[in-house]
PyMOL Python script that loads the backbone (N, CA, C, O; Angstrom):
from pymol import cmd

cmd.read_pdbstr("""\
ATOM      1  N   UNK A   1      20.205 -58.198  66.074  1.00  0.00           N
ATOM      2  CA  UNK A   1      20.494 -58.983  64.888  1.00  0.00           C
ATOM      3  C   UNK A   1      21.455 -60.112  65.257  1.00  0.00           C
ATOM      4  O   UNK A   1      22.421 -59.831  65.967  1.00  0.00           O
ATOM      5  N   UNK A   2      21.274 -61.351  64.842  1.00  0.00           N
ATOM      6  CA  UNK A   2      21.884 -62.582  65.088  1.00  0.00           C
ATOM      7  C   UNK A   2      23.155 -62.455  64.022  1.00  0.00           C
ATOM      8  O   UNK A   2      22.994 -61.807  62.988  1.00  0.00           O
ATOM      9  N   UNK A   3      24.106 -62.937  64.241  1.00  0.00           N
ATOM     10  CA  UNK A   3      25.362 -62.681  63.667  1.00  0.00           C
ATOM     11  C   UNK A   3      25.187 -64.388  63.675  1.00  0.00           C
ATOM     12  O   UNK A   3      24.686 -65.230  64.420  1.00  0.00           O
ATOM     13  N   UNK A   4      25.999 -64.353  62.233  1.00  0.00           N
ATOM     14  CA  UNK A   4      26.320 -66.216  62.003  1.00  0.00           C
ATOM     15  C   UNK A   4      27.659 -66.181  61.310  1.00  0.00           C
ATOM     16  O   UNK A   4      27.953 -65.453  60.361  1.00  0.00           O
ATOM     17  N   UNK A   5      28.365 -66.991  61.861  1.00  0.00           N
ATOM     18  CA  UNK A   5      30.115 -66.834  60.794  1.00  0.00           C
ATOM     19  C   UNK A   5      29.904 -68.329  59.351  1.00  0.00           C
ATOM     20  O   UNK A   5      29.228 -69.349  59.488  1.00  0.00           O
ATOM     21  N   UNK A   6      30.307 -68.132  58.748  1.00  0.00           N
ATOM     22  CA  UNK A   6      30.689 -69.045  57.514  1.00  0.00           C
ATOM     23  C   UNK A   6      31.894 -69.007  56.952  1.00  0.00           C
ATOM     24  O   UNK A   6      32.592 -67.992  56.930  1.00  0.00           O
ATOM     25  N   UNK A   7      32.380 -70.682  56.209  1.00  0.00           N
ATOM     26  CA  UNK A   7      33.365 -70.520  55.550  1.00  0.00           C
ATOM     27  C   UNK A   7      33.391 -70.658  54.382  1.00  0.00           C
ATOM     28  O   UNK A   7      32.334 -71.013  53.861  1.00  0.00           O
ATOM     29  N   UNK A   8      34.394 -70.475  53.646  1.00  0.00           N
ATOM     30  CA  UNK A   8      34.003 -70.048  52.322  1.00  0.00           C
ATOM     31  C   UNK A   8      35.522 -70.422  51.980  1.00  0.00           C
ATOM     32  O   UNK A   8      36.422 -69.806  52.551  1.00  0.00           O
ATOM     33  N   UNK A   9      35.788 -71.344  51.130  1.00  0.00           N
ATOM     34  CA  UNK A   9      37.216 -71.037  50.379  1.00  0.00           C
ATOM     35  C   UNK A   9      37.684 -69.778  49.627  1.00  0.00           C
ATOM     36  O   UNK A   9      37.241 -69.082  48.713  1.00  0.00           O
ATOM     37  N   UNK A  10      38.193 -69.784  49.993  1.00  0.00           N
ATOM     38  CA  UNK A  10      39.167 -68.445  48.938  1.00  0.00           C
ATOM     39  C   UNK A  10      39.355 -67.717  47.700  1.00  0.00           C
ATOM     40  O   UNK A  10      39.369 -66.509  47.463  1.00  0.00           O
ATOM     41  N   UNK A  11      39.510 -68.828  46.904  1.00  0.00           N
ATOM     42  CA  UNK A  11      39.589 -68.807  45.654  1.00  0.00           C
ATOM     43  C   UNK A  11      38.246 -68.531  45.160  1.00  0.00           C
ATOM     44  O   UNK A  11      38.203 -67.602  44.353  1.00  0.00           O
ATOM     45  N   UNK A  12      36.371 -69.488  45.625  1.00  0.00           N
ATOM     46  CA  UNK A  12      35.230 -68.938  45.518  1.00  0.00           C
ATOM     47  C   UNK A  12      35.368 -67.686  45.785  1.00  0.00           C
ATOM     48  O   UNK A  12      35.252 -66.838  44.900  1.00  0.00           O
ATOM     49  N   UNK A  13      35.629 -67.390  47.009  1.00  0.00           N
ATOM     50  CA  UNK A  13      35.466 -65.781  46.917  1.00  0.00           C
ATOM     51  C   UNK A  13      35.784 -65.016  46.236  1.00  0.00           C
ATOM     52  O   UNK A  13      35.086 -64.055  45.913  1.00  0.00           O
ATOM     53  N   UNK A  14      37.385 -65.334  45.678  1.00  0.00           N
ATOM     54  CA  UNK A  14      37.699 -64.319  44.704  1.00  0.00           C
ATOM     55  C   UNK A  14      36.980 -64.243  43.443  1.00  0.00           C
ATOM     56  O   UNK A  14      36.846 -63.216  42.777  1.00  0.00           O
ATOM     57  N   UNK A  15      36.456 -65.570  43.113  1.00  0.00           N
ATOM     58  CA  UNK A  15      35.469 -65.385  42.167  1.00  0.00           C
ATOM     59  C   UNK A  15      34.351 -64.637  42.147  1.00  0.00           C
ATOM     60  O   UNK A  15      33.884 -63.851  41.323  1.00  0.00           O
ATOM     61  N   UNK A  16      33.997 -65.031  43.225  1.00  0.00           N
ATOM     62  CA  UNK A  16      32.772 -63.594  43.504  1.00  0.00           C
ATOM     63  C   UNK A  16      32.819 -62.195  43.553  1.00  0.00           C
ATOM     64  O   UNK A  16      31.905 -61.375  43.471  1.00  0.00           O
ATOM     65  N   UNK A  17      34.246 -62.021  43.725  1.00  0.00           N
ATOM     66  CA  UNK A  17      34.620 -60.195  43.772  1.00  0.00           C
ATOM     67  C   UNK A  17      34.915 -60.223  42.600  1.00  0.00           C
ATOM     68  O   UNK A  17      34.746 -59.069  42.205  1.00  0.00           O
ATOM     69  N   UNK A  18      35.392 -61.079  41.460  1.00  0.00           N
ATOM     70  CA  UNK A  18      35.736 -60.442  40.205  1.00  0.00           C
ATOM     71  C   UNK A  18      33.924 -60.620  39.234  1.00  0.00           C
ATOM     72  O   UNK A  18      33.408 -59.987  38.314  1.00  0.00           O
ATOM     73  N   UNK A  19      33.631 -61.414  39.799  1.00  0.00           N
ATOM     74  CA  UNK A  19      31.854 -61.215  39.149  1.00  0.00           C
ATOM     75  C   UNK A  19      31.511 -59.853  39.277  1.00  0.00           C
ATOM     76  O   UNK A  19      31.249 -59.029  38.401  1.00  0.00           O
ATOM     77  N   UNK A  20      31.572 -59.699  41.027  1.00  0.00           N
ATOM     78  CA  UNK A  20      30.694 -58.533  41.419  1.00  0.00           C
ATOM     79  C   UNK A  20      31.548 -57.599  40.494  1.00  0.00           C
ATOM     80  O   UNK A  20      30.778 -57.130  39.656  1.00  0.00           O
ATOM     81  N   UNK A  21      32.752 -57.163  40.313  1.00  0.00           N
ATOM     82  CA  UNK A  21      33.446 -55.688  39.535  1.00  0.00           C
ATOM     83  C   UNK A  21      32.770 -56.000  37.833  1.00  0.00           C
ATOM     84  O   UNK A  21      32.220 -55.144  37.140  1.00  0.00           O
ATOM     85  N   UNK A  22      32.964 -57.201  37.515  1.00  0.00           N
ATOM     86  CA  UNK A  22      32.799 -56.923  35.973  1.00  0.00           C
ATOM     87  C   UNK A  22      31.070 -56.956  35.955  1.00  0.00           C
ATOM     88  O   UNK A  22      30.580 -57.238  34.861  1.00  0.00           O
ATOM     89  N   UNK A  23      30.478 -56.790  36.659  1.00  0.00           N
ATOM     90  CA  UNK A  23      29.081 -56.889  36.546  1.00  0.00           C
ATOM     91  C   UNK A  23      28.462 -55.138  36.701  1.00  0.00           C
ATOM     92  O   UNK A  23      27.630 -54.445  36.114  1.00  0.00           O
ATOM     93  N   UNK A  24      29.756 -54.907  38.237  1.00  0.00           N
ATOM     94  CA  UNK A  24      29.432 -52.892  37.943  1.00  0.00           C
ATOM     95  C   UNK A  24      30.274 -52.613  37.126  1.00  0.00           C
ATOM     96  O   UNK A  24      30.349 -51.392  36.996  1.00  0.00           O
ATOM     97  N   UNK A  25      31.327 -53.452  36.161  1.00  0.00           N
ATOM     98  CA  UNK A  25      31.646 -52.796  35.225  1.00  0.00           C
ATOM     99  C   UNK A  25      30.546 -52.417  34.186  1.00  0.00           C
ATOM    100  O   UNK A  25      30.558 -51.311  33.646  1.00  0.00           O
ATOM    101  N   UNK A  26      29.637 -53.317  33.930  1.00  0.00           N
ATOM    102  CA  UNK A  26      28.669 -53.601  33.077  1.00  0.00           C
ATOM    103  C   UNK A  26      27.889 -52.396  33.168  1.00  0.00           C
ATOM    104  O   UNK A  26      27.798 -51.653  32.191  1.00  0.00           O
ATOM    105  N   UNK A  27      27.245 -52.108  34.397  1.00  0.00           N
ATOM    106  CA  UNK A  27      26.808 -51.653  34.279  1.00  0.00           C
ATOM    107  C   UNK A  27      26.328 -49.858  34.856  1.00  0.00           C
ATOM    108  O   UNK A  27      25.287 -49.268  35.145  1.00  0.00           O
ATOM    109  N   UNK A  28      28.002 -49.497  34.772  1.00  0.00           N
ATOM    110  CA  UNK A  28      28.531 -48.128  34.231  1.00  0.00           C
ATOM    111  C   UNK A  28      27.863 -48.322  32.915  1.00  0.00           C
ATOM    112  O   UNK A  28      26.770 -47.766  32.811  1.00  0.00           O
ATOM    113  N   UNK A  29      28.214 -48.874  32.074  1.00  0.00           N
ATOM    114  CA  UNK A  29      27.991 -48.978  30.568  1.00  0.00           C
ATOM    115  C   UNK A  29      26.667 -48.763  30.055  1.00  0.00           C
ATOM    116  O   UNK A  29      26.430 -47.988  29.128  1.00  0.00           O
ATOM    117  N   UNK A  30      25.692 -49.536  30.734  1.00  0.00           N
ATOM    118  CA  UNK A  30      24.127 -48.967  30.443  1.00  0.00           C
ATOM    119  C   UNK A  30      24.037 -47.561  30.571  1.00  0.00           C
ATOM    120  O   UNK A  30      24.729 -46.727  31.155  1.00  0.00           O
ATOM    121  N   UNK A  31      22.580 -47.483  29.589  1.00  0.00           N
ATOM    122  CA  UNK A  31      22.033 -46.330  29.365  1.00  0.00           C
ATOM    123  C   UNK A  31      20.687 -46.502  29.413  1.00  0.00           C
ATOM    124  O   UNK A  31      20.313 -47.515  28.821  1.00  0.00           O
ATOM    125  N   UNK A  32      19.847 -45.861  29.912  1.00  0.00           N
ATOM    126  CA  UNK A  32      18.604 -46.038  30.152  1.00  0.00           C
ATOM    127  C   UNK A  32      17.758 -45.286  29.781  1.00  0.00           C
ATOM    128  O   UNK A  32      17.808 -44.201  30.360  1.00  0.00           O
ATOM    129  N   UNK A  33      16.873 -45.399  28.947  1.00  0.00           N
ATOM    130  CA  UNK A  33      15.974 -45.124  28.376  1.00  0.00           C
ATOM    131  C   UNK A  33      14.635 -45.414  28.004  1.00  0.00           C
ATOM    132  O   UNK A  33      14.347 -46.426  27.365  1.00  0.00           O
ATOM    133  N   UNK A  34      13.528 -44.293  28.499  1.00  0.00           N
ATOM    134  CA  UNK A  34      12.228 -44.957  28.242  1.00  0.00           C
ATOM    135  C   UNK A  34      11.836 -45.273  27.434  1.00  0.00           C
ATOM    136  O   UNK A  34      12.135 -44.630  26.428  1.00  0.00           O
ATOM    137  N   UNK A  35      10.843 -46.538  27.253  1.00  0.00           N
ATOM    138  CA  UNK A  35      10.098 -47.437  26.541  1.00  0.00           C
ATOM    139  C   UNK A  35       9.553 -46.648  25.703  1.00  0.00           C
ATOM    140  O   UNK A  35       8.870 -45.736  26.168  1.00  0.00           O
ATOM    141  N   UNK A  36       9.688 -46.765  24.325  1.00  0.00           N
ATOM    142  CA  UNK A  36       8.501 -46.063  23.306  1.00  0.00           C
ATOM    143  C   UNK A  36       6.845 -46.298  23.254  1.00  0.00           C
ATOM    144  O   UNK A  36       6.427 -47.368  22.813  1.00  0.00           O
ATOM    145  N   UNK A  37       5.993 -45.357  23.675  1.00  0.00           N
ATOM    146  CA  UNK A  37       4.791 -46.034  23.791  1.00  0.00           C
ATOM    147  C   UNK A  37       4.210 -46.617  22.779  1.00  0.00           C
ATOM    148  O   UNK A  37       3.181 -47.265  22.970  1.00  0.00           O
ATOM    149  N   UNK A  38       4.820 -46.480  21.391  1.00  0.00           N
ATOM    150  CA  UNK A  38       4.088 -47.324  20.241  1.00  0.00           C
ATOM    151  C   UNK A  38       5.388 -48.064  19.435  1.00  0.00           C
ATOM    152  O   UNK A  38       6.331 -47.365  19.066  1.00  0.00           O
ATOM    153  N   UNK A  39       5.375 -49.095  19.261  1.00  0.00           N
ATOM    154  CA  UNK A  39       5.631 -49.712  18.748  1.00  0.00           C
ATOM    155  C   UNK A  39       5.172 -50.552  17.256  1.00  0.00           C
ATOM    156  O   UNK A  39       4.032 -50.552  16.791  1.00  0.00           O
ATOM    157  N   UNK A  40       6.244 -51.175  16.725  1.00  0.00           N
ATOM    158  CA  UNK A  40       5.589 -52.069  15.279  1.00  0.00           C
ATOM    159  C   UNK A  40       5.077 -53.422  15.805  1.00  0.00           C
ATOM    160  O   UNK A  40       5.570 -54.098  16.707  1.00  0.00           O
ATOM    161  N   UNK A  41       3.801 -53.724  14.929  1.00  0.00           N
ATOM    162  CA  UNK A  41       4.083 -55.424  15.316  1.00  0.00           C
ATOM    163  C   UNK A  41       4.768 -55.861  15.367  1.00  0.00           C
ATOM    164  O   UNK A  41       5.168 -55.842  16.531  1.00  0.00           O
ATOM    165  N   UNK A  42       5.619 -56.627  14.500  1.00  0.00           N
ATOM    166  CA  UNK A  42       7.127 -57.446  14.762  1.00  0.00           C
ATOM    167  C   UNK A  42       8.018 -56.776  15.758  1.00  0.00           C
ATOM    168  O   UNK A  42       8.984 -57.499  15.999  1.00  0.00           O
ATOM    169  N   UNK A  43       8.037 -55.656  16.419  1.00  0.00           N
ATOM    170  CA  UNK A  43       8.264 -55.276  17.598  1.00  0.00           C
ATOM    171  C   UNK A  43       7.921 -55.774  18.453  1.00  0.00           C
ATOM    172  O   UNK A  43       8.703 -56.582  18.953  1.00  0.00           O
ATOM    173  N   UNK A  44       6.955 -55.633  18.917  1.00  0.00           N
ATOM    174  CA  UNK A  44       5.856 -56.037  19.668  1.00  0.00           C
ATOM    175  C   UNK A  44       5.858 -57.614  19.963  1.00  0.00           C
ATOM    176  O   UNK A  44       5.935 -58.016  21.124  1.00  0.00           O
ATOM    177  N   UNK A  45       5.778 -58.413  18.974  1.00  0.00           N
ATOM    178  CA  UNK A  45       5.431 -59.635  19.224  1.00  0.00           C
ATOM    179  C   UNK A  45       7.244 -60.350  20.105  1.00  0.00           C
ATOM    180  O   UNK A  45       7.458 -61.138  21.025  1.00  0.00           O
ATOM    181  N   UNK A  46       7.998 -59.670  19.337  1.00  0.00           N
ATOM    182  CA  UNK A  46       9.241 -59.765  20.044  1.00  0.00           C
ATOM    183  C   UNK A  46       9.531 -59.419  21.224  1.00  0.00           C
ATOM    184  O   UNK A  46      10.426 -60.136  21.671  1.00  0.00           O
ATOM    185  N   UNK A  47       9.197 -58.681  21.902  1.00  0.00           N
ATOM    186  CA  UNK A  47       9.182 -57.806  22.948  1.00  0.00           C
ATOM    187  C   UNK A  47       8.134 -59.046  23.915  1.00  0.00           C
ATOM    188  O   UNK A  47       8.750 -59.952  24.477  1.00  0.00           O
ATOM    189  N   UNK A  48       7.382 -59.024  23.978  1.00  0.00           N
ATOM    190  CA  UNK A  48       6.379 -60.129  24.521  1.00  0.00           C
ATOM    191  C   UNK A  48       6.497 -61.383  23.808  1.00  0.00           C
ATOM    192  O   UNK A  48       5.371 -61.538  23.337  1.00  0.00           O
ATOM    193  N   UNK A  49       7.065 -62.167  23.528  1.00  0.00           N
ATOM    194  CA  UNK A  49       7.937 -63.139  23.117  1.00  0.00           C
ATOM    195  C   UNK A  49       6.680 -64.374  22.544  1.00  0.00           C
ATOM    196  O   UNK A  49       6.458 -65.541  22.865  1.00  0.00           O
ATOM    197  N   UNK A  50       5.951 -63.275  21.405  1.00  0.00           N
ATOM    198  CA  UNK A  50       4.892 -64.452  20.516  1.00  0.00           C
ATOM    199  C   UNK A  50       5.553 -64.052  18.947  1.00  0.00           C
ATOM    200  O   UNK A  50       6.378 -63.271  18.473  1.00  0.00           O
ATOM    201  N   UNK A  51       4.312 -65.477  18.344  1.00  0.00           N
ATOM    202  CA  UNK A  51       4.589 -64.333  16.974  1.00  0.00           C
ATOM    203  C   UNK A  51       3.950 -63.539  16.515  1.00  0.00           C
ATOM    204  O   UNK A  51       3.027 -63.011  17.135  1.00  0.00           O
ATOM    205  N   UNK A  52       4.237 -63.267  15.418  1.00  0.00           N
ATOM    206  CA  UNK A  52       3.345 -61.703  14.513  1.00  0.00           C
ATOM    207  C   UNK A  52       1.909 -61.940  14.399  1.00  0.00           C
ATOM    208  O   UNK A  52       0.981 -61.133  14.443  1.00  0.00           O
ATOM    209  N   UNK A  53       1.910 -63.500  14.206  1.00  0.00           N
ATOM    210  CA  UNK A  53       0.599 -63.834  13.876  1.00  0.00           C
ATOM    211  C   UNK A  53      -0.479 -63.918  15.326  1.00  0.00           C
ATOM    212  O   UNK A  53      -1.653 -63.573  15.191  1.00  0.00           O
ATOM    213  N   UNK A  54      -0.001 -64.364  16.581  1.00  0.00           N
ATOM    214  CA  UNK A  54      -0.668 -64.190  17.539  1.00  0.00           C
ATOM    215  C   UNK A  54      -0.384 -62.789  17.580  1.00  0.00           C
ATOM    216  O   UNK A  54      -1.503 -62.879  18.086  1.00  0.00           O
ATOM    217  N   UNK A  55      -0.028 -61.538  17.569  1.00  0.00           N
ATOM    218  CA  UNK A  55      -0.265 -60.354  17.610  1.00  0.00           C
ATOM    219  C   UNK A  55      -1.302 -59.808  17.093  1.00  0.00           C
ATOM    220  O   UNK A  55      -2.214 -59.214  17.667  1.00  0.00           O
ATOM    221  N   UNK A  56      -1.086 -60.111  15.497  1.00  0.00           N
ATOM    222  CA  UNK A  56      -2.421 -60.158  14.636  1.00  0.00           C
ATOM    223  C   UNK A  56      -3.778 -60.174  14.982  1.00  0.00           C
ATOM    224  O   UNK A  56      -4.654 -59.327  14.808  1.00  0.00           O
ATOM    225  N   UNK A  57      -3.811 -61.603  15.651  1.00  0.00           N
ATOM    226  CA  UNK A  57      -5.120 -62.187  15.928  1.00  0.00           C
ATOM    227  C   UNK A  57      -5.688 -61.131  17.216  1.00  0.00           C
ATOM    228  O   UNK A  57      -6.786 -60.577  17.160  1.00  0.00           O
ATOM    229  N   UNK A  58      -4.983 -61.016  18.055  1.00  0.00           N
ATOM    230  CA  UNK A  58      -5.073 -60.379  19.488  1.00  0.00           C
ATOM    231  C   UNK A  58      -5.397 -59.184  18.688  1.00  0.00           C
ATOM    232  O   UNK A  58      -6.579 -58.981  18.965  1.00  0.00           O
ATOM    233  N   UNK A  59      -4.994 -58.214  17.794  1.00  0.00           N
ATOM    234  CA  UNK A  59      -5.611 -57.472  17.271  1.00  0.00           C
ATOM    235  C   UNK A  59      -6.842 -57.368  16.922  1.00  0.00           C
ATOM    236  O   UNK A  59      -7.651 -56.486  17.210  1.00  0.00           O
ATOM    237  N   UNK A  60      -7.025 -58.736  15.992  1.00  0.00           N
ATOM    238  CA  UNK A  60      -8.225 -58.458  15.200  1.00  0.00           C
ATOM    239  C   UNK A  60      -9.293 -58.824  16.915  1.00  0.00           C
ATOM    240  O   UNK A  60     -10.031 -57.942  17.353  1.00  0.00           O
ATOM    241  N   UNK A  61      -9.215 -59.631  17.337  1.00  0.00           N
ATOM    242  CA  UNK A  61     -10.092 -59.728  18.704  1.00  0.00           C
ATOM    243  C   UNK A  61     -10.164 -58.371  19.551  1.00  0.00           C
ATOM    244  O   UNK A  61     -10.990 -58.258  20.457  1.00  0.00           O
ATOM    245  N   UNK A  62      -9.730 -57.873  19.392  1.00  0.00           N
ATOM    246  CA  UNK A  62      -9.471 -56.277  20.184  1.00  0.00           C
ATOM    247  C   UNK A  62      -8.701 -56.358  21.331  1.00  0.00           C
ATOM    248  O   UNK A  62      -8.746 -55.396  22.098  1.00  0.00           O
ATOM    249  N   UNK A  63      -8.101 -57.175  21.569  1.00  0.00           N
ATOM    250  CA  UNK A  63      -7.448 -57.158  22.495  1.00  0.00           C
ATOM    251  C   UNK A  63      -5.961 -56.446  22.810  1.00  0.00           C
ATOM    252  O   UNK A  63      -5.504 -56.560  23.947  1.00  0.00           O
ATOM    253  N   UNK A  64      -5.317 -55.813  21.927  1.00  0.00           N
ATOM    254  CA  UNK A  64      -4.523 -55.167  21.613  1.00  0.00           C
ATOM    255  C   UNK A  64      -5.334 -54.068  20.882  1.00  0.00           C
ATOM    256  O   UNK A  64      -6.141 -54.196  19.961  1.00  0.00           O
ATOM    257  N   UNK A  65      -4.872 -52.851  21.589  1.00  0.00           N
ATOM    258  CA  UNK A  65      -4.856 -51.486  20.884  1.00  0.00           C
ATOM    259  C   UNK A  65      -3.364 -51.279  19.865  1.00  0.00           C
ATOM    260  O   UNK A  65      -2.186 -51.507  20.143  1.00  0.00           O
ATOM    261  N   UNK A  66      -4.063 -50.707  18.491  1.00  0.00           N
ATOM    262  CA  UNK A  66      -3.621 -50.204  17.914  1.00  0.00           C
ATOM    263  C   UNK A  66      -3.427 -48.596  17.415  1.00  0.00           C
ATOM    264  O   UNK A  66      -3.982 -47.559  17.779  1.00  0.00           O
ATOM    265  N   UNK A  67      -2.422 -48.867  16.454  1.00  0.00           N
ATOM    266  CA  UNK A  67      -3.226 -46.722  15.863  1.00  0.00           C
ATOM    267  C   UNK A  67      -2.124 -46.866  14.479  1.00  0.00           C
ATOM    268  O   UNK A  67      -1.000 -47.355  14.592  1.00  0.00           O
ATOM    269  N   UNK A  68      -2.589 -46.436  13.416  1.00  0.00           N
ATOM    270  CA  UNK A  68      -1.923 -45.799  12.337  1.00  0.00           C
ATOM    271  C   UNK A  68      -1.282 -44.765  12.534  1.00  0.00           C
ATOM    272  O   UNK A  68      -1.737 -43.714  12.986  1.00  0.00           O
ATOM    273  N   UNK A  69       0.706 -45.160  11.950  1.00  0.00           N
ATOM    274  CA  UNK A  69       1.284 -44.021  12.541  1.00  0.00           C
ATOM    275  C   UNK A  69       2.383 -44.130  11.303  1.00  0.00           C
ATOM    276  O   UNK A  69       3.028 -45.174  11.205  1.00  0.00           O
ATOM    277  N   UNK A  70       2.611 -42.973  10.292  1.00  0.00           N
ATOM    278  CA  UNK A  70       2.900 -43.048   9.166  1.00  0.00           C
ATOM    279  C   UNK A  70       2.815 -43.930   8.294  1.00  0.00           C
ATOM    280  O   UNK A  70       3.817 -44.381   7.741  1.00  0.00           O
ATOM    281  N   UNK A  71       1.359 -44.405   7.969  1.00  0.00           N
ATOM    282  CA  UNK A  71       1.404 -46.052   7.098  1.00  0.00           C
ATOM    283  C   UNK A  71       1.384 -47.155   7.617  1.00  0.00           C
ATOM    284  O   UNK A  71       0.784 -48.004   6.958  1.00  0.00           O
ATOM    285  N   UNK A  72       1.981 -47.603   8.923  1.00  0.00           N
ATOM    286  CA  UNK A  72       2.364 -48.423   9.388  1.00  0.00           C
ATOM    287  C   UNK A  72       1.577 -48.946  10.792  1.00  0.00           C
ATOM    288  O   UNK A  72       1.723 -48.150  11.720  1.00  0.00           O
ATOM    289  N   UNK A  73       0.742 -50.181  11.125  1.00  0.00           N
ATOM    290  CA  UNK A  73       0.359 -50.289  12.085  1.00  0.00           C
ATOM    291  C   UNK A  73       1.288 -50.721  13.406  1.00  0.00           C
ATOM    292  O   UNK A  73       2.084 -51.645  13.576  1.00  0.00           O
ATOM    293  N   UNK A  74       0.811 -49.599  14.288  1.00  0.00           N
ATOM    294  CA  UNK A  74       1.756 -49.599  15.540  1.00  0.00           C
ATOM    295  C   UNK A  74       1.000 -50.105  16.811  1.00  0.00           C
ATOM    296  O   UNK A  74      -0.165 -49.767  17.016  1.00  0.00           O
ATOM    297  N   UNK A  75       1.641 -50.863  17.597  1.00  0.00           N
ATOM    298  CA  UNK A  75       1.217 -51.260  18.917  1.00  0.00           C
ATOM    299  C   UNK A  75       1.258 -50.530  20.112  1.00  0.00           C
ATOM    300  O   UNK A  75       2.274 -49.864  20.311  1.00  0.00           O
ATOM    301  N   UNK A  76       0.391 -50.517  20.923  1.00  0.00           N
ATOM    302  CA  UNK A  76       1.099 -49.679  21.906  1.00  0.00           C
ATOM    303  C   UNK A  76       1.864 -50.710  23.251  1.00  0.00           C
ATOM    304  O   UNK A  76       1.762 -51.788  23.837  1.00  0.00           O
ATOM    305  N   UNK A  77       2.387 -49.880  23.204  1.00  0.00           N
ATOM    306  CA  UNK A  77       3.323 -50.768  24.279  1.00  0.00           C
ATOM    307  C   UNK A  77       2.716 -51.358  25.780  1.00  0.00           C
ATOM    308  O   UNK A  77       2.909 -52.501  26.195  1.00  0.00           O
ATOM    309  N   UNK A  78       1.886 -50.216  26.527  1.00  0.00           N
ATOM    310  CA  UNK A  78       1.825 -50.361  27.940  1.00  0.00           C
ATOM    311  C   UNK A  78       0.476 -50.653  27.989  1.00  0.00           C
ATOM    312  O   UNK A  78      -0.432 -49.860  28.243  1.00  0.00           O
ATOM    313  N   UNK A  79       0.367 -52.117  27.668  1.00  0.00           N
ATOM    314  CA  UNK A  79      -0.828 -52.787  28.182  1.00  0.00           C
ATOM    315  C   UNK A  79      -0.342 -54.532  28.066  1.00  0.00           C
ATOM    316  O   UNK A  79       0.642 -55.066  27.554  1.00  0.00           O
ATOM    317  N   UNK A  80      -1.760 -55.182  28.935  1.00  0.00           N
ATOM    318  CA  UNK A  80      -1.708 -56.205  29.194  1.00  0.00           C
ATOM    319  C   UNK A  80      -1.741 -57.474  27.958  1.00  0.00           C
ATOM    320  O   UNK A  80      -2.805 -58.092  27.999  1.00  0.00           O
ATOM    321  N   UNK A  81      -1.048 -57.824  27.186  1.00  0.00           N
ATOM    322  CA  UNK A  81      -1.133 -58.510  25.890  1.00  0.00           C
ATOM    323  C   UNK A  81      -0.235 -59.978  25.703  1.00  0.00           C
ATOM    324  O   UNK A  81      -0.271 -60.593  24.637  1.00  0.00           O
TER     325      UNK A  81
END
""", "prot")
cmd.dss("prot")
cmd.show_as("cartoon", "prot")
cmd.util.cbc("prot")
cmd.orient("prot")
């Protein structure tokens, strides 16, 4: 492995070590949790960043699977849309 030296002012650096801590501060803090496989439209269209109404349509074209799930039409999450 080739070794290369660089310089770097100081003060950048310290900026970079207080990024890097408050960034694993950050993310101690997460919690992770799996994706719900069904979702609402207005979920949905949010999540994949359209609107309700291109959701809609992608529906009515079949291109989005749906399913009735207490009253309410739900999307499923894990597909290509």
């Amino acid at each position: 492995m080739n070794k290369q030296l660089i310089a770097i002012d100081p003060s950048a650096l310290d900026s970079l070590r207080m990024e890097i801590i408050r960034l694993h501060r950050r993310l101690d803090t997460v919690t992770m949790a799996p994706r719900p496989e069904w979702v609402t439209v207005d979920t949905f269209a949010s999540m994949i960043g359209k609107h309700r109404r291109t959701v809609l349509r992608r529906i009515a074209e079949g291109k989005v699977e749906t399913r009735e799930i207490g009253g309410e039409k739900m999307v499923r999450v894990n597909q290509g849309a």
